[in-house]
C-alpha positions as CSV (number, residue, x, y, z in Angstrom):
1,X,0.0,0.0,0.0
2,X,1.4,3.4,-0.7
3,X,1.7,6.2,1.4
4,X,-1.4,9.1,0.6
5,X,-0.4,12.6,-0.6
6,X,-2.5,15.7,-0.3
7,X,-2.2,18.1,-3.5
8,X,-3.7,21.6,-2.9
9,X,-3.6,24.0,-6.7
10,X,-4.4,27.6,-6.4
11,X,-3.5,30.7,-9.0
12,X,-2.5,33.9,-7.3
13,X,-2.6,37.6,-8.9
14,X,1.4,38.1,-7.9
15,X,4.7,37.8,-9.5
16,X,6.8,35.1,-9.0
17,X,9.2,36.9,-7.1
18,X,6.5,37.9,-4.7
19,X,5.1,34.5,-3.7
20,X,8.6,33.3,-3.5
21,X,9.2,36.4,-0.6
22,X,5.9,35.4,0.6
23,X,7.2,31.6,1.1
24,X,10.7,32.5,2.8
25,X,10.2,35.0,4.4
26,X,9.4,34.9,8.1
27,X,7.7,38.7,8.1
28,X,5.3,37.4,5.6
29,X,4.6,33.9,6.9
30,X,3.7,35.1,10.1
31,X,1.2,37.1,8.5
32,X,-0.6,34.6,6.9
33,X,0.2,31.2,8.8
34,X,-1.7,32.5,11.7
35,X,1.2,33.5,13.2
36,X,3.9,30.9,12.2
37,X,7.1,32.4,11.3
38,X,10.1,30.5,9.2
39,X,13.6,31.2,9.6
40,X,16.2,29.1,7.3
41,X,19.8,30.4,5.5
42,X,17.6,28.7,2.6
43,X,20.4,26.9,0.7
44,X,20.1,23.0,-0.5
45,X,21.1,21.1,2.9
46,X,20.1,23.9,5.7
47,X,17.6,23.8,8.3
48,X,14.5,25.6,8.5
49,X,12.0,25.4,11.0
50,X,8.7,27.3,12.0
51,X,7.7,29.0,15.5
52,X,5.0,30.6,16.9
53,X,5.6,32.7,19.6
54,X,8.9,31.4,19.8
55,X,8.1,27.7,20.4
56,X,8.9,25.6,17.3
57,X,6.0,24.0,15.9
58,X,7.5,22.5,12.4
59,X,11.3,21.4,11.7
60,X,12.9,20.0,9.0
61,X,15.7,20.5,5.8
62,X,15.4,22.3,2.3
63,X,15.4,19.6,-0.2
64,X,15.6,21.7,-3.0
65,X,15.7,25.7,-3.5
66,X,15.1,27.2,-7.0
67,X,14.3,30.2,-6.5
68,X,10.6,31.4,-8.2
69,X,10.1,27.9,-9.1
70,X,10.3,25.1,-6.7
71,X,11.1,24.6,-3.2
72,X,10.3,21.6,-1.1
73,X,11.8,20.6,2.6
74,X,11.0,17.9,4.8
75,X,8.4,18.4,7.6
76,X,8.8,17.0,10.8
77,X,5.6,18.1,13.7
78,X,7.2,19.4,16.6
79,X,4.1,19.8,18.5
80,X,2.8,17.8,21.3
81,X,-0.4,16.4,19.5
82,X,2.2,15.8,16.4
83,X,4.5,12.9,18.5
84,X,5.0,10.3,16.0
85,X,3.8,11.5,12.8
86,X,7.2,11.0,11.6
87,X,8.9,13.0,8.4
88,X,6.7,14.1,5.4
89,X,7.8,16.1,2.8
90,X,6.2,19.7,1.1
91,X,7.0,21.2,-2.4
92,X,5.9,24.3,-3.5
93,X,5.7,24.3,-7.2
94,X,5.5,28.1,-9.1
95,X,4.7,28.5,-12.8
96,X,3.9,31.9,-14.5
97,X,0.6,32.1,-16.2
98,X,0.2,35.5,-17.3
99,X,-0.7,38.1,-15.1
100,X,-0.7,35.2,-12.1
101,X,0.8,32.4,-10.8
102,X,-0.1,28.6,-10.6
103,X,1.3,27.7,-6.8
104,X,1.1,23.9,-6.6
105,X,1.6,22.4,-3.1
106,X,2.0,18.8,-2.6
107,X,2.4,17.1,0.8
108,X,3.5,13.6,0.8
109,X,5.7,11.2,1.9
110,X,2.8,11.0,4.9
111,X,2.4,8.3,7.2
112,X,-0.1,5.2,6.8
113,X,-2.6,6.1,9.3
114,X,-3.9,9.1,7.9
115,X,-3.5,11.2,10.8
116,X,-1.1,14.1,9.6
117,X,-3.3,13.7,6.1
118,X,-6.4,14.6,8.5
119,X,-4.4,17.4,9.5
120,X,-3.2,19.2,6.7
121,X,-6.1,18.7,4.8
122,X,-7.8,21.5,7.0
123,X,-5.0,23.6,7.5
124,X,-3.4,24.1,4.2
125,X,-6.5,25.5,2.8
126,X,-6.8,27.8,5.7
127,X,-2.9,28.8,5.4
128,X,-3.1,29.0,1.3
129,X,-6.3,31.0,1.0
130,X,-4.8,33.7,3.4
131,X,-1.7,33.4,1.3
132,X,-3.7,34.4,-1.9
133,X,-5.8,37.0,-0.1
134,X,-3.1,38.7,1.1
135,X,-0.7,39.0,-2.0
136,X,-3.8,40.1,-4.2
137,X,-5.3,42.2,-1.5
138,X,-2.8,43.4,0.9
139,X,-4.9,41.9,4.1
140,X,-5.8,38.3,5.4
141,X,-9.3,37.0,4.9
142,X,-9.6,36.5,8.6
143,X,-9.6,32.4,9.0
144,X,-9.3,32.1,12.8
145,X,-8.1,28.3,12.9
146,X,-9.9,25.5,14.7
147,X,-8.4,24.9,18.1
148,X,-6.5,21.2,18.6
149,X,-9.4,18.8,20.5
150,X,-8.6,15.1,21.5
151,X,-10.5,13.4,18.6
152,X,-12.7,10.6,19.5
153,X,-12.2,7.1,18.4
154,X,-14.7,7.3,15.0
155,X,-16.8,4.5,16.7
156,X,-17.7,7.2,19.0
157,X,-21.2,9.1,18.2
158,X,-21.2,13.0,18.4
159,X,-22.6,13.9,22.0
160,X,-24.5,17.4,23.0
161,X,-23.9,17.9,26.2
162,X,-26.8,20.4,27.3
163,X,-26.6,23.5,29.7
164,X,-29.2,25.4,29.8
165,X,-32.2,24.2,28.0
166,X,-34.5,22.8,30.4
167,X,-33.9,22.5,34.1
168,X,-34.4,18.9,33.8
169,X,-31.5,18.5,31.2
170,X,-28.6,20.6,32.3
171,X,-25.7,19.1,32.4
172,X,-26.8,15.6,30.7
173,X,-25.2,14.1,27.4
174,X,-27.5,13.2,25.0
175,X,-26.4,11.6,21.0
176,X,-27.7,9.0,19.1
177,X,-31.4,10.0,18.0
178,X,-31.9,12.2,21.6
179,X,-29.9,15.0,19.4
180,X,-32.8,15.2,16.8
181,X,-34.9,15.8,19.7
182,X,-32.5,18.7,20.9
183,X,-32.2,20.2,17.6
184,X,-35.8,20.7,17.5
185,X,-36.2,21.8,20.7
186,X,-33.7,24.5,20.1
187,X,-35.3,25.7,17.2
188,X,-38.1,25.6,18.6
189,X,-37.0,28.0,21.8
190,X,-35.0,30.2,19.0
191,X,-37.8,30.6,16.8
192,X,-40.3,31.7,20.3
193,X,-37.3,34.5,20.9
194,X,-37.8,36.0,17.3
């Protein structure tokens, strides 16, 4: 079985030369990668490694460095709900189109399990769209990122845990076809407030 990739395409209004700054440059990426900033001596060979708030979060080596057309470096999770995800790999792929430019990321190399896959798959939509907004626009679209949550094994139904609702119900768990009964409940009290 091979390993799954994650391949995100997007065309940006910029230059080359722009989106390449936008990639290396720790001003910018902090900008748009909610905070995340990159430092490397970007040559073939050298480290890199993100940080927020000065805690590294992502680590890893520049594979290859063409400047305005390709760069790709490993990618190793340093955070705490990353342990054991192992090394992946990211390339950032730049062709010229006219007045914009085709940025082509691809994440692979990723582990069997799926669970850095899960993870990217939200986030570099989130990080990319910002990207785009900001070289075109000059501003962020305003993503605010999801917050990490244990996940629950997928066996496990979705539960409402209730608060205020009714007197009777606050602070029961209720799933399973109880949470059609809640739904409509709360639309039901929503609808009364109106």
């Amino acid at each position: 079985m091979s390993n799954p990739n994650y391949v995100y395409v997007t065309y940006i209004e910029t230059t080359p030369e722009a989106l390449w700054q936008a990639l290396t440059d720790g001003d910018f990426t902090e900008r748009y990668w909610f905070g995340h900033r990159i430092t490397s001596d970007w040559k073939q060979g050298a480290p890199y490694r993100f940080t927020n708030n000065g805690n590294p979060t992502v680590e890893g080596e520049i594979i290859t460095f063409d400047p305005t057309r390709r760069l790709a470096y490993s990618w190793y999770n340093r955070k705490p709900e990353g342990a054991g995800e192992g090394t992946s790999r990211v390339t950032f792929d730049l062709e010229p189109r006219g007045k914009v430019v085709k940025l082509t990321v691809t994440h692979d190399e990723l582990g069997e399990d799926g669970k850095t896959l899960r993870d990217i798959s939200g986030g570099w939509p989130m990080v990319l769209s910002n990207l785009k907004s900001l070289l075109e626009t000059g501003h962020t679209i305003g993503i605010v990122p999801p917050t990490i949550r244990p996940r629950m094994p997928p066996d496990v139904p979705p539960r409402i845990r209730l608060r205020h609702l009714y007197r009777d119900h606050a602070g029961k768990a209720v799933g399973g076809a109880d949470r059609q009964r809640v739904h409509a409940a709360i639309l039901v009290r929503h609808r009364s407030q109106v």
